[in-house]
N, C-alpha and C positions, 0 to 999 in steps of 0.2 A: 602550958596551953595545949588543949590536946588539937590532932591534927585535921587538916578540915578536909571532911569526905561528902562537901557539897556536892558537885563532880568526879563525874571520871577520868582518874590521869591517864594522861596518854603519854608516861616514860615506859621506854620499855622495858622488857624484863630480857633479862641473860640466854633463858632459853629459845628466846624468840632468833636465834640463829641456827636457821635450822640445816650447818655445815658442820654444827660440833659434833663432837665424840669424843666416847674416853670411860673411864672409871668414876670423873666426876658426873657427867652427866649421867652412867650408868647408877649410881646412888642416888642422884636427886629423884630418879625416874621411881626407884626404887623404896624410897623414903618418902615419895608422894602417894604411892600404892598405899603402904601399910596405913603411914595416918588418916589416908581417907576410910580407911576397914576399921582402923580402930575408934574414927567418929561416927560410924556408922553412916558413910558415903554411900558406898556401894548402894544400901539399903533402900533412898530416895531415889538414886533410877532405878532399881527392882519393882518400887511400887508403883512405879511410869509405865513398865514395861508391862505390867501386871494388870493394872489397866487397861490398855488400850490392845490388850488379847485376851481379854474376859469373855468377846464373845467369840472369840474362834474357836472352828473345833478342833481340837489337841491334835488331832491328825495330819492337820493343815500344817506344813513348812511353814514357818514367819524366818523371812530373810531381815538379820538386822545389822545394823552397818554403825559403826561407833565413830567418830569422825573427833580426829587429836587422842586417838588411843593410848598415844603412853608404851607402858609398858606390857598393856593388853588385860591386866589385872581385873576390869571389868567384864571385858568380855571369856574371861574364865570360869568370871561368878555364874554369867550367865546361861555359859555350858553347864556346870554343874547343877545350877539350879533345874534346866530342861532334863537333864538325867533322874536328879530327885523327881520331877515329877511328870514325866513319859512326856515330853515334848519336842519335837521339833526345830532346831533352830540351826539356821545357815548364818554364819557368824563372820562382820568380814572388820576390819578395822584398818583407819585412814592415818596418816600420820605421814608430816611433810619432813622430818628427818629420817633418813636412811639408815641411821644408828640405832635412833630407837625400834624402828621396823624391823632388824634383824635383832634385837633383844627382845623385842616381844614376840620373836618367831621362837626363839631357844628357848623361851619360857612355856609357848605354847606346845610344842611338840608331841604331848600325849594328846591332844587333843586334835582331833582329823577334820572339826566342823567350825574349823577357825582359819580365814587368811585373813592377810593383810598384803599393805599397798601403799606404796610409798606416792606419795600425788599431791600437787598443790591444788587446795579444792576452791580456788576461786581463778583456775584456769578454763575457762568458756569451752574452750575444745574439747574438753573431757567430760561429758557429761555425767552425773552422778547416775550407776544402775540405780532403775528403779527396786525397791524393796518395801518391806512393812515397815519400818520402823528404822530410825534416825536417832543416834545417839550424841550428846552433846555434853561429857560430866567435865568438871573444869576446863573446859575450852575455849568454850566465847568470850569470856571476861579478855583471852589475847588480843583479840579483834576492837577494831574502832566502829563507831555506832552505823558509820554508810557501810563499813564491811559485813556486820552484820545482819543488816536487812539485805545484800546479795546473798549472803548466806544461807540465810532462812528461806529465800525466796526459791530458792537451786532445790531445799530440803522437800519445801512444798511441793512442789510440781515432782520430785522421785518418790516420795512416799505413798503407800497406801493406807495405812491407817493412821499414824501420824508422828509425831516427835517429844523428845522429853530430855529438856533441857535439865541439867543440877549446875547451878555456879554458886558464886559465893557473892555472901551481904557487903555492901560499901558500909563499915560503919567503923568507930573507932573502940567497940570494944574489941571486937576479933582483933586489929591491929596490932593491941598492946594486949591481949591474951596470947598471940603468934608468938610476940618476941619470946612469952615464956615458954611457954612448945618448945623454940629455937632450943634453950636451954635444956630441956628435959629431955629430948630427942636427937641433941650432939648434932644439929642440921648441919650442912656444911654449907660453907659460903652464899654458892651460888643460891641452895636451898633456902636460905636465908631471906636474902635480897629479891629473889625473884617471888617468894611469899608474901612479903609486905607488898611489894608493889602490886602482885596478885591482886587482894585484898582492893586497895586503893583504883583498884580495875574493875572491879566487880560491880555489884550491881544495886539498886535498891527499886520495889515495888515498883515504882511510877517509870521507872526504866522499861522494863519488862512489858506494862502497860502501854507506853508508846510504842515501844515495836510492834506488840498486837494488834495495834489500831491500823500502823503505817501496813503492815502486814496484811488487816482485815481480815483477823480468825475470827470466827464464831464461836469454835465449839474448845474452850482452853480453861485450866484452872490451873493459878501461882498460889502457890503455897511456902510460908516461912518451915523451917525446916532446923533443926538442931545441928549439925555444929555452924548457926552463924551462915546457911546457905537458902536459896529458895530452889523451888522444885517446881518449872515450869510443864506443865503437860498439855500437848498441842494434838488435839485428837482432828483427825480429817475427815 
């Protein structure tokens, strides 16, 4: 019987405590970077980002802000990417474990146009700097559906041009294609478990759709997306 991904689970997942540390959590961090490069992740917020500075001119700073960065891996792409081709970018990333915030600081350290910031981003007191652009690559799938329209809502109002979500499809083939991943990639535990359930958190079209309504964006296009994810881009 395969598994039902009518809905979204609301179990959670292992990393959602965000007091751990270690070598285990340093590898999951690490083993989520690479397989999202080798699905070609990176790539669907690349062409979010790409978008929605089409019309600026290259001169112009875009301040971008990654929110559940990880191990910063994205926002390294994105340094590189502005190097290859004469841009601009102030590069900041959010992340409510302390752990991961100083691994993605010893990762970044060749790079001068990258912080980061340890903060819980649905603390009201702390308002989100305003910036160009709002990054969201596996992240909201952690989030329950009232958390995420505060979320988006905080996004909206700091953005100037607007946001571009990458998460992953609710569906049960990725599920039981993951398990095989597991294998071919030596995941370890936590990796493991907090994948599937990932998955099972995620998202499907008409998902996406009701936040933009509740939300009342105008100007957005969701796109399906190869490995098994969609690529929301919310332009303001």
């Amino acid at each position: 019987m395969l598994i039902d991904t009518t809905y979204r689970s609301t179990a959670p997942e292992i990393m959602d405590d965000f007091t751990m540390e270690g070598e285990i959590l340093k590898d999951a961090l690490d083993k989520i970077a690479s397989i999202n490069q080798l699905l070609g992740g990176n790539k669907i917020t690349m062409e979010g980002v790409e978008l929605l500075i089409s019309e600026q001119p290259k001169q112009v700073p875009v301040r971008i802000t990654d929110i559940g960065c990880g191990n910063g891996d994205m926002l390294r792409a994105l340094a590189d990417y502005a190097i290859k081709n004469k841009l601009n970018f102030i590069l900041h990333g959010i992340d409510a474990n302390n752990y991961t915030i100083e691994h993605a600081r010893s990762l970044s350290s060749d790079y001068p146009n990258i912080s980061y910031e340890c903060t819980d981003i649905f603390d009201r007191q702390k308002p989100f700097q305003t910036c160009g652009i709002f990054l969201c690559t596996l992240t909201l799938h952690h989030f329950k559906d009232e958390e995420i329209i505060a979320l988006l809502r905080r996004i909206s109002e700091a953005a100037r041009l607007g946001f571009v979500i990458n998460d992953l499809q609710r569906s049960a083939v990725p599920y039981y294609l993951f398990k095989a991943l597991c294998f071919v990639f030596r995941l370890n535990y936590m990796s493991r478990e907090d994948g599937l359930v990932s998955i099972l958190r995620g998202f499907k079209r008409a998902d996406l759709l009701s936040y933009s309504k509740k939300l009342e964006l105008k100007n957005f296009l969701i796109r399906w997306k190869w490995a098994f994810r969609y690529q929301w881009i919310v332009k303001l």
